[in-house]
C-alpha positions in Angstrom: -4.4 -6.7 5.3 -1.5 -6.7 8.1 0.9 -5.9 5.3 -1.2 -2.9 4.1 -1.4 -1.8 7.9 2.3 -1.9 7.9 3.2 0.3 4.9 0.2 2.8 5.9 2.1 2.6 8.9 5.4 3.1 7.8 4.4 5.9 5.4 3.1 8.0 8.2 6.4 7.7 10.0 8.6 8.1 6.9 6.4 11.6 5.9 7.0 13.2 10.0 10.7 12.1 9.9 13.4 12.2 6.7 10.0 12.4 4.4 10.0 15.8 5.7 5.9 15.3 4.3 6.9 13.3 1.4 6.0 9.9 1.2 8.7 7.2 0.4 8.8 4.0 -2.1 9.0 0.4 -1.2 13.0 0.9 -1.2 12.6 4.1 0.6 10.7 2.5 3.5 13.1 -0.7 3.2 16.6 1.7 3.6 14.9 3.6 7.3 14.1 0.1 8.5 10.3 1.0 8.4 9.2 -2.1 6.6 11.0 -5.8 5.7 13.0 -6.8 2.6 10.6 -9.2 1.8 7.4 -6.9 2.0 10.1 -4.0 0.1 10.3 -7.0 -2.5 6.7 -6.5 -3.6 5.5 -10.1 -2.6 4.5 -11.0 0.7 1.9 -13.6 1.8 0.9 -14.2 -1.7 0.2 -10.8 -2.3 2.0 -8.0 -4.5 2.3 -4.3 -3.3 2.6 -1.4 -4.6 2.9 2.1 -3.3 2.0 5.1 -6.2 3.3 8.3 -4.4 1.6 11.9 -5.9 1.6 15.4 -5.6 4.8 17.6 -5.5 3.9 19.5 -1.8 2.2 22.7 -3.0 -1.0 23.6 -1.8 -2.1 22.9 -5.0 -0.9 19.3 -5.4 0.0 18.0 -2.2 2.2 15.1 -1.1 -0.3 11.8 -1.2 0.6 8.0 -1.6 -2.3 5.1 -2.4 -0.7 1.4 -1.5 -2.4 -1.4 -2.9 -2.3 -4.9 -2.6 -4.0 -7.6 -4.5 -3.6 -11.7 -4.9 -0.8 -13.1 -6.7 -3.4 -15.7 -7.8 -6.7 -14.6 -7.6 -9.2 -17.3 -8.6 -8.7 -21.1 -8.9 -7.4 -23.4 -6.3 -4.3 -22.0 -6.8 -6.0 -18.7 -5.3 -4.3 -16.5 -2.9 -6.8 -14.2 -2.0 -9.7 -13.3 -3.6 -10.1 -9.5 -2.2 -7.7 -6.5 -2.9 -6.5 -4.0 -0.4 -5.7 -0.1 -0.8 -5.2 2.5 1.7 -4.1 6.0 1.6 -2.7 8.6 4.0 -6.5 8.8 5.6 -4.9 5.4 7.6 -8.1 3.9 6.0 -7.8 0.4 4.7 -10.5 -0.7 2.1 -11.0 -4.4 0.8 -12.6 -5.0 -2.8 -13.0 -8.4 -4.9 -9.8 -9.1 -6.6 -10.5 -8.9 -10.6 -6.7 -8.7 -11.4 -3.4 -9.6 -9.7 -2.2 -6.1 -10.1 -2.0 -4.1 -7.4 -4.6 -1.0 -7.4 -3.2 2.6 -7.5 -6.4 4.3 -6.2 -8.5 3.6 -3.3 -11.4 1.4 -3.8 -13.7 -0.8 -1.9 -15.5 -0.5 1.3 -13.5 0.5 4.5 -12.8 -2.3 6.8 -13.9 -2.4 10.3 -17.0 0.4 9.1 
């Protein structure tokens, strides 16, 4: 969840600096210091991350990003984490049951802290 806070984070900053609106990638985030190398890697905490970046910045398909994390290892002793995290540019964090150890592309779950 601190990881997902971190690239929502980062995102917002990228977006109202060079982003000029645009949201960045992992590497994007990684080259303006905004997140780690590690957490750039894709795997942090036993967790992989992913950030799926839309829209072109017309009106009619704005800029948007989605980052998702889920458990390397979702089930088992072996387990990770059992729940998956998204957010979006909302700064909304939502936690689901991990089904998969791919991380989602779309916001999902119920918002933390709501």
């Amino acid at each position: 969840q601190s990881s997902t806070r971190t690239l929502t984070s980062a995102e917002a900053t990228y977006a109202a600096t060079v982003g000029n609106g645009a949201y960045g990638d992992r590497a994007a985030l990684l080259g303006q210091g905004l997140i780690d190398s590690v957490l750039a890697g894709g795997l942090k905490s036993g967790y992989n991350f992913e950030i799926t970046e839309t829209g072109d910045g017309t009106s009619a398909s704005p800029y948007a990003y989605v980052t998702g994390a889920a458990p390397a290892v979702f089930s088992g002793v072996a387990a990770t984490g059992t729940r998956q995290f998204t957010s979006d540019a909302t700064g909304v964090i939502y936690a689901a049951s991990a089904t998969t150890s791919t991380a989602p592309t779309t916001t999902s779950g119920t918002p933390i802290g709501q």
